[in-house]
PyMOL Python script that loads the backbone (N, CA, C, O; Angstrom):
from pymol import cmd

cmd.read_pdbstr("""\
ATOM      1  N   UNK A   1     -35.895 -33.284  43.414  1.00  0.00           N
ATOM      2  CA  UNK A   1     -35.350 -33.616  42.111  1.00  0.00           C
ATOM      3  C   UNK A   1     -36.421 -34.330  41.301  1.00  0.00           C
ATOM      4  O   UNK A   1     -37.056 -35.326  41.647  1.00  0.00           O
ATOM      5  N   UNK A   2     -36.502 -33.727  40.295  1.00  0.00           N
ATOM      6  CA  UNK A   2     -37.776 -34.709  39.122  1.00  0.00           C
ATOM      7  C   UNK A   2     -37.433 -35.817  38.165  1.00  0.00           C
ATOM      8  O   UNK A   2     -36.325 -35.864  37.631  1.00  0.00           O
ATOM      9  N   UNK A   3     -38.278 -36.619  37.966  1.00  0.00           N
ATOM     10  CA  UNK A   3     -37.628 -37.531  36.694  1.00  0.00           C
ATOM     11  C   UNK A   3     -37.649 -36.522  35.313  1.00  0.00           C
ATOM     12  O   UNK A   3     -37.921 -35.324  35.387  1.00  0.00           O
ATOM     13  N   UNK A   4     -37.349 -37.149  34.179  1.00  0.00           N
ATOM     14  CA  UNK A   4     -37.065 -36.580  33.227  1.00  0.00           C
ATOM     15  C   UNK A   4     -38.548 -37.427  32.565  1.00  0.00           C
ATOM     16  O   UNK A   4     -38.985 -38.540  32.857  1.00  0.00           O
ATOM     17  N   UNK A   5     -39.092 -36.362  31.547  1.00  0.00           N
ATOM     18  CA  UNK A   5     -40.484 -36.832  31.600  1.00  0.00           C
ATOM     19  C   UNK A   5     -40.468 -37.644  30.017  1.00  0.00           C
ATOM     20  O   UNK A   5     -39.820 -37.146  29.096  1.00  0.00           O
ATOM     21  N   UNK A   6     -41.264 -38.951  29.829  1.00  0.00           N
ATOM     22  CA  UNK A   6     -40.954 -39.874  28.567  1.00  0.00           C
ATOM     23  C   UNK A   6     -41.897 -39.334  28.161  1.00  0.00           C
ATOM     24  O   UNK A   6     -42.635 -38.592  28.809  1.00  0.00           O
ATOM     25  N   UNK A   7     -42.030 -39.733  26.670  1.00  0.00           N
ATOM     26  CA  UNK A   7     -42.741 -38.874  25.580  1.00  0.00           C
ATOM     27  C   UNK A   7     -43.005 -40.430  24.573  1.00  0.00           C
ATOM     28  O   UNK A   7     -42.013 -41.155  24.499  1.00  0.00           O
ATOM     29  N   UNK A   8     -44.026 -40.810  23.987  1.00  0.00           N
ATOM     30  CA  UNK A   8     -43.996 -41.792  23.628  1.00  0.00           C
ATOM     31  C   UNK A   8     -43.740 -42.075  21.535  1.00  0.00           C
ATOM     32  O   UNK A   8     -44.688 -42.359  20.803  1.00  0.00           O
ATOM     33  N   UNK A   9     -42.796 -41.959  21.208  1.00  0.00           N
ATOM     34  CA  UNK A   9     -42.738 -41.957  19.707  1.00  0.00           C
ATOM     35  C   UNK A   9     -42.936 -43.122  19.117  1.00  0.00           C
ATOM     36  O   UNK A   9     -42.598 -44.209  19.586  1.00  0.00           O
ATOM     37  N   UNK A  10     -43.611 -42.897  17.838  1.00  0.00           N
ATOM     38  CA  UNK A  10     -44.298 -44.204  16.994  1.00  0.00           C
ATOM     39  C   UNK A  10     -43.614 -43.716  15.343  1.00  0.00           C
ATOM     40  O   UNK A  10     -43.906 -42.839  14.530  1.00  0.00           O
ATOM     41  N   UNK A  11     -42.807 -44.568  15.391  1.00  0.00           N
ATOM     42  CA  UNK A  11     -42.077 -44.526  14.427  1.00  0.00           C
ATOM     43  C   UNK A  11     -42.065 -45.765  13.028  1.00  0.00           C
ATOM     44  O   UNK A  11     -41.198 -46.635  13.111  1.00  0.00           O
ATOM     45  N   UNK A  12     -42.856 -45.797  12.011  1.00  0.00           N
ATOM     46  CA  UNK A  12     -43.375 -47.244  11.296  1.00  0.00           C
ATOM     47  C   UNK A  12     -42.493 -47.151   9.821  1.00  0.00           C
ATOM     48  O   UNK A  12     -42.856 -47.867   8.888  1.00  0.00           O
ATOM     49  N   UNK A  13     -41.079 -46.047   9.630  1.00  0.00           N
ATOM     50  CA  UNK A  13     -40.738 -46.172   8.699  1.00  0.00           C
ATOM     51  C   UNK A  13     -39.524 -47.382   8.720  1.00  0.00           C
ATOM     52  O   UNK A  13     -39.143 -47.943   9.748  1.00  0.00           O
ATOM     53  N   UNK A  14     -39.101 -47.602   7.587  1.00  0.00           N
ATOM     54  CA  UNK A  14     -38.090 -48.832   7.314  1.00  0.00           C
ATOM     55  C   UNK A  14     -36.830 -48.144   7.654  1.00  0.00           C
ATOM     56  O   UNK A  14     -36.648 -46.927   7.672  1.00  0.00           O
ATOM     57  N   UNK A  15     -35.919 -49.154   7.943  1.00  0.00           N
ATOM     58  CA  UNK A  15     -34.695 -48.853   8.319  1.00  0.00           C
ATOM     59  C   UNK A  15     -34.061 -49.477   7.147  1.00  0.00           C
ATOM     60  O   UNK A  15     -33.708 -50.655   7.214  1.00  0.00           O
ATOM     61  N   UNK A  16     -33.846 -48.606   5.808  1.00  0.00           N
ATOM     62  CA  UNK A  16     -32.842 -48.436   5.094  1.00  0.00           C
ATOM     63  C   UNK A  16     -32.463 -47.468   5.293  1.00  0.00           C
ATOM     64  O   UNK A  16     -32.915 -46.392   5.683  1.00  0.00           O
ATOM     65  N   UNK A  17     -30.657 -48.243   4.725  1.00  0.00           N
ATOM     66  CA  UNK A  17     -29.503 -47.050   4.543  1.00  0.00           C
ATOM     67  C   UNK A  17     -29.352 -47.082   3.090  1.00  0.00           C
ATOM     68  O   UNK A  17     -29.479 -47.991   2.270  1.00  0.00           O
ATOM     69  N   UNK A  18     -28.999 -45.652   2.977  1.00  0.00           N
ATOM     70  CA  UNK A  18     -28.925 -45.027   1.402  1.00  0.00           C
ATOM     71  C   UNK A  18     -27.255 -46.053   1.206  1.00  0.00           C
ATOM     72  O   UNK A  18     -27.074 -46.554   0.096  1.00  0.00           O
ATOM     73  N   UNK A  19     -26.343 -46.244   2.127  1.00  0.00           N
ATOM     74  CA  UNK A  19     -24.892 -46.474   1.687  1.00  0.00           C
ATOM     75  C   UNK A  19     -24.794 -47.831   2.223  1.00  0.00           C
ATOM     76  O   UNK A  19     -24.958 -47.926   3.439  1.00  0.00           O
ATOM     77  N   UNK A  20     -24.521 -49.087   1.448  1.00  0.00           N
ATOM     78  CA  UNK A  20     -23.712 -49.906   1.785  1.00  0.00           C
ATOM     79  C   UNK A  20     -23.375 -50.069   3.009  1.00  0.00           C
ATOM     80  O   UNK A  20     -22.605 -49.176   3.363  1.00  0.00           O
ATOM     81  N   UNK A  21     -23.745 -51.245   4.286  1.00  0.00           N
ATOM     82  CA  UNK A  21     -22.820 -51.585   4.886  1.00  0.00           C
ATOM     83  C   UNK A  21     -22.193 -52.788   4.736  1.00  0.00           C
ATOM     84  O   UNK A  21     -22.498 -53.468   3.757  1.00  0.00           O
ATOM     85  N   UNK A  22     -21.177 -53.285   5.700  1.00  0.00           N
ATOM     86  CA  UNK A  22     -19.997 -53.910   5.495  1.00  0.00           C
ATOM     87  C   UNK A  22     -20.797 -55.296   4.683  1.00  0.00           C
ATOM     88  O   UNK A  22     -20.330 -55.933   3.739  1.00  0.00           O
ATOM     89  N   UNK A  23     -22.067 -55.511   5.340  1.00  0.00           N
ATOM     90  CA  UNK A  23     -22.555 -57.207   5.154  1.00  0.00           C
ATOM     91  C   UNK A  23     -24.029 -56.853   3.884  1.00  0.00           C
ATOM     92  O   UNK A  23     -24.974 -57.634   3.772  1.00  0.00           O
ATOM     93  N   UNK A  24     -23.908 -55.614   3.107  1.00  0.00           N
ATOM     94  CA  UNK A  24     -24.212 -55.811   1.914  1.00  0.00           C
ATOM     95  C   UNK A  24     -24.452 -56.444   1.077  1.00  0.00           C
ATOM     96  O   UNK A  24     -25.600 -56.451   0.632  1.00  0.00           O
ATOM     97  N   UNK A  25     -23.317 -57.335   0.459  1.00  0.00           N
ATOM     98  CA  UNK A  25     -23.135 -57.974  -0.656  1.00  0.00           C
ATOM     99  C   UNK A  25     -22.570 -59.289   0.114  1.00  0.00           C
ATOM    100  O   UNK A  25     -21.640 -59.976  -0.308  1.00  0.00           O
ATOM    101  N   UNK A  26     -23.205 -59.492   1.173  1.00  0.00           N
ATOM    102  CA  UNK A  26     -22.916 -60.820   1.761  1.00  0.00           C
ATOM    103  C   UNK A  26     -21.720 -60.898   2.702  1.00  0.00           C
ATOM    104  O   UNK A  26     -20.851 -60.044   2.524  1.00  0.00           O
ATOM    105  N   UNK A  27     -21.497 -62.003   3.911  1.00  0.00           N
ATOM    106  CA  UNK A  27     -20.261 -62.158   4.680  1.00  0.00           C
ATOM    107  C   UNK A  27     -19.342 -61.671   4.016  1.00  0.00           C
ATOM    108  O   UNK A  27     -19.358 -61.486   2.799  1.00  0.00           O
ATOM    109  N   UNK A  28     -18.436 -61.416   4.796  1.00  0.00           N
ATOM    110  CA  UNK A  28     -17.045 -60.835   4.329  1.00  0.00           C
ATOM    111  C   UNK A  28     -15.842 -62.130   4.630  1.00  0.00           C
ATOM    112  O   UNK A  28     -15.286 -62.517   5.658  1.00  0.00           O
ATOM    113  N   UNK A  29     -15.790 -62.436   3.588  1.00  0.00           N
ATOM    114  CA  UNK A  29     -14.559 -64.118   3.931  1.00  0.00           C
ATOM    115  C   UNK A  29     -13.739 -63.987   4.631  1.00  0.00           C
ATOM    116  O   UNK A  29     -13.241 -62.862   4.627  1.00  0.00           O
ATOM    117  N   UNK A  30     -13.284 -64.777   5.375  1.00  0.00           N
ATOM    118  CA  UNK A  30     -12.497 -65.298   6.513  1.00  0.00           C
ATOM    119  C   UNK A  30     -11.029 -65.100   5.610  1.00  0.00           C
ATOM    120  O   UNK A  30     -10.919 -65.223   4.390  1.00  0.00           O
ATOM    121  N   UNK A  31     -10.258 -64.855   6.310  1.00  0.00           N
ATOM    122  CA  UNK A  31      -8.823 -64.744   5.970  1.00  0.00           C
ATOM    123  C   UNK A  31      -8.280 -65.906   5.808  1.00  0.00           C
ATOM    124  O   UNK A  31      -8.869 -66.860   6.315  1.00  0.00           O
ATOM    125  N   UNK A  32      -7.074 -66.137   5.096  1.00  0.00           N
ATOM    126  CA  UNK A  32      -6.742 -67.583   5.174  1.00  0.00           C
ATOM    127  C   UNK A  32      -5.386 -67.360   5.075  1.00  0.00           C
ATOM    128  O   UNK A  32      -5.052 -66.367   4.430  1.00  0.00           O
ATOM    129  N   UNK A  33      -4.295 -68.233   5.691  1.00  0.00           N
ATOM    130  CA  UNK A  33      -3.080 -67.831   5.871  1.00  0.00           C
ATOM    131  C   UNK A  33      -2.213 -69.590   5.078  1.00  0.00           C
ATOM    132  O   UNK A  33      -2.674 -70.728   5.174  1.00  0.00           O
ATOM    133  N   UNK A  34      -1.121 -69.221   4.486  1.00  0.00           N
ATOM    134  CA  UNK A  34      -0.462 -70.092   3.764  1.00  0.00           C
ATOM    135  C   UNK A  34       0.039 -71.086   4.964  1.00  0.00           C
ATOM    136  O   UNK A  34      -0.110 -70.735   6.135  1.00  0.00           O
ATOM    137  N   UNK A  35       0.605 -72.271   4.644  1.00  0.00           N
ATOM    138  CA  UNK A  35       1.028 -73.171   5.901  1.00  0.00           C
ATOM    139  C   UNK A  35       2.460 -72.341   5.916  1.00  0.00           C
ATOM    140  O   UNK A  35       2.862 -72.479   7.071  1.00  0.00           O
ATOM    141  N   UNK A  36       3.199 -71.729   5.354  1.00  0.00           N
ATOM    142  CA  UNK A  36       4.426 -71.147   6.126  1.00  0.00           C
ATOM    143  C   UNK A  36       4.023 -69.579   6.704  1.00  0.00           C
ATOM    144  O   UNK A  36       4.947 -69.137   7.387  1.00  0.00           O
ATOM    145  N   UNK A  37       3.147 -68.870   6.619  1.00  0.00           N
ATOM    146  CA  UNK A  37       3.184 -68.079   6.642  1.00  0.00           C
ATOM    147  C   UNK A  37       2.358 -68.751   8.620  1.00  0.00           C
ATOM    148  O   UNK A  37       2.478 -68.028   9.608  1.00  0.00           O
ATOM    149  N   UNK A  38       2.003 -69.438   8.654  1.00  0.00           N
ATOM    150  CA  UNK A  38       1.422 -70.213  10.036  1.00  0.00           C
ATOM    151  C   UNK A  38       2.561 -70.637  11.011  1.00  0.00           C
ATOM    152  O   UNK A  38       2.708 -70.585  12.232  1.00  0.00           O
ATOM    153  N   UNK A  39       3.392 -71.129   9.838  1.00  0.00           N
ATOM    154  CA  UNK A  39       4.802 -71.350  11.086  1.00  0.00           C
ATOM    155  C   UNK A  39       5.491 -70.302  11.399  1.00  0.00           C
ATOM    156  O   UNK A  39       6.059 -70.391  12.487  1.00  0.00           O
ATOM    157  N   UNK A  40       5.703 -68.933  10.582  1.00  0.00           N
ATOM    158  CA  UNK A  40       5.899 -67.859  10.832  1.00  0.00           C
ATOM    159  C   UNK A  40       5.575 -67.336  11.796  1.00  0.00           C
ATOM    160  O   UNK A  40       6.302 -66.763  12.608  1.00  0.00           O
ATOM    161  N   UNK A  41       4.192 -67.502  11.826  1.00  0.00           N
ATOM    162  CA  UNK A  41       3.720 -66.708  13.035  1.00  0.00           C
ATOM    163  C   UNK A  41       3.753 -67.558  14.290  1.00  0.00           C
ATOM    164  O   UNK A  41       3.647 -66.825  15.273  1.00  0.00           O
ATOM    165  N   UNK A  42       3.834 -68.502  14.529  1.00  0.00           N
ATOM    166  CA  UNK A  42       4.081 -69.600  15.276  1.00  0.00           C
ATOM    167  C   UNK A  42       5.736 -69.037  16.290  1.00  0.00           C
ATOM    168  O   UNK A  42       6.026 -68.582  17.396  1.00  0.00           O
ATOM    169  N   UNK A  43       6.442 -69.479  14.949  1.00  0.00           N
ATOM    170  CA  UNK A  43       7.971 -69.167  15.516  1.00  0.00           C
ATOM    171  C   UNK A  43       7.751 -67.708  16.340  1.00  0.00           C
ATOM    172  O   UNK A  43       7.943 -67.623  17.553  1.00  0.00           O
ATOM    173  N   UNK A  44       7.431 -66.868  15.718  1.00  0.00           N
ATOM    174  CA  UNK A  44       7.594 -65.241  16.128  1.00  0.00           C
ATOM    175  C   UNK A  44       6.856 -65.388  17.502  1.00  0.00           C
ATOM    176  O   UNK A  44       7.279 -64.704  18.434  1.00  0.00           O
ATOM    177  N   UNK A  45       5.753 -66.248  17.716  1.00  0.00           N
ATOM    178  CA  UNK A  45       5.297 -66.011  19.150  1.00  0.00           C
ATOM    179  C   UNK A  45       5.994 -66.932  20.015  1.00  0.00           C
ATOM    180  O   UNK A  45       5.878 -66.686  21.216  1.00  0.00           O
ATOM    181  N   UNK A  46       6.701 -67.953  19.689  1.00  0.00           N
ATOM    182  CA  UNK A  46       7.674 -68.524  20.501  1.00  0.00           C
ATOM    183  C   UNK A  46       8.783 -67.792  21.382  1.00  0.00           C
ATOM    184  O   UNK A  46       8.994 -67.697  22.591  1.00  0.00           O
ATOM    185  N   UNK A  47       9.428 -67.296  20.163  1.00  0.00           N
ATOM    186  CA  UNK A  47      10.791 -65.983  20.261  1.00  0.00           C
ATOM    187  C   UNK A  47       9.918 -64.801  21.516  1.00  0.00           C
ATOM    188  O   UNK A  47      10.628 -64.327  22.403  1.00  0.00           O
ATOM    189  N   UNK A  48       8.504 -64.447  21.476  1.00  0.00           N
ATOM    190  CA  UNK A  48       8.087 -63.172  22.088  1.00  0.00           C
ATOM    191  C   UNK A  48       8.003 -64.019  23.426  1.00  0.00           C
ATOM    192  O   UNK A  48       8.586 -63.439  24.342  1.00  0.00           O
ATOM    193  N   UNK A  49       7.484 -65.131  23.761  1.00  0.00           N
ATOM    194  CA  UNK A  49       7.058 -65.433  24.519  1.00  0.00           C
ATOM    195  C   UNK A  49       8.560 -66.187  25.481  1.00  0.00           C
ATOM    196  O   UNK A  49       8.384 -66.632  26.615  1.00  0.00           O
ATOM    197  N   UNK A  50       9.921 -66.215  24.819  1.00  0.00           N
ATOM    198  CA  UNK A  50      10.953 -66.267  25.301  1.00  0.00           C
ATOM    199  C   UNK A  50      11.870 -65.542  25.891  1.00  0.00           C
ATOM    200  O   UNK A  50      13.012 -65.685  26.328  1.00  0.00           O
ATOM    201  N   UNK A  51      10.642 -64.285  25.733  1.00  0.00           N
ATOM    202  CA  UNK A  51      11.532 -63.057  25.952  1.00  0.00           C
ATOM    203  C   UNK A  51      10.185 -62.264  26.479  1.00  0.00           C
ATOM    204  O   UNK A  51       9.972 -61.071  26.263  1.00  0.00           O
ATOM    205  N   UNK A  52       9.152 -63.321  27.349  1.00  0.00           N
ATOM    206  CA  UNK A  52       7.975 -62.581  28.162  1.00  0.00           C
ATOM    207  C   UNK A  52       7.106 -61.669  27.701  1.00  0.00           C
ATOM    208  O   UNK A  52       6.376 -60.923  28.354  1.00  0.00           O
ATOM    209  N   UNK A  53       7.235 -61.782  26.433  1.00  0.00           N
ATOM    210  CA  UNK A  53       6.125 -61.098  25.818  1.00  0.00           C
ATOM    211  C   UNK A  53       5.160 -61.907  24.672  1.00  0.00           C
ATOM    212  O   UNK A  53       5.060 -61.664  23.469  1.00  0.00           O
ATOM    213  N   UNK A  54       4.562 -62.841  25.392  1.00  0.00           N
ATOM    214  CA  UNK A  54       4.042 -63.345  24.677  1.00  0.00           C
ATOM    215  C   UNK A  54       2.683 -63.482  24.614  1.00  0.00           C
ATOM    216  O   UNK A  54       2.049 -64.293  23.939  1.00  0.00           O
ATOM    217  N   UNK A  55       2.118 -62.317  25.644  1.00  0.00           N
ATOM    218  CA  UNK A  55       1.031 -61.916  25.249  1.00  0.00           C
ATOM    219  C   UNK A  55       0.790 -60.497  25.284  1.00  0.00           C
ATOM    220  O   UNK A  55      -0.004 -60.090  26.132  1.00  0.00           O
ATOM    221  N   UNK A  56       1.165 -59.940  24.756  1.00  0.00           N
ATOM    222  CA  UNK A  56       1.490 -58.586  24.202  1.00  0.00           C
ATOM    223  C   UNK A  56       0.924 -58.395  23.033  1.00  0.00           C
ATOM    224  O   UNK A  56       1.088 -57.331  22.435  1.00  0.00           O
TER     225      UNK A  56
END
""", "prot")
cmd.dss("prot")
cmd.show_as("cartoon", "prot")
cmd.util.cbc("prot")
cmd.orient("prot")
C-alpha cells in the first residue's frame, strides 16, 4: 500500500471575500431580554423541570 504523494503549494494571494460575513460591520450584539420576559423563562423551566424535562 503507498502513501498518497504531497505536492507543495505556495499560495501569496489575500483572503478576501467578495460577500459580507456575519462580523463585517462589526460584533453582532448580544441579545437582551426584558426582566419579565426573564421570569418567564424562569417559571417555564421550573414547570419543565417538574415534569422531568428540564433539560430538554
Amino acid at each position: 500500500m503507498s502513501s498518497p504523494s504531497l505536492i507543495a503549494v505556495r499560495d501569496d494571494s489575500s483572503m478576501n471575500n467578495s460577500r459580507p460575513g456575519p462580523r463585517a460591520g462589526g460584533p453582532t450584539p448580544r441579545r437582551s431580554f426584558t426582566p419579565k420576559q426573564k421570569l418567564d423563562h424562569l417559571a417555564a423551566y421550573e414547570d419543565a423541570i417538574s415534569r422531568n424535562g428540564g433539560g430538554a
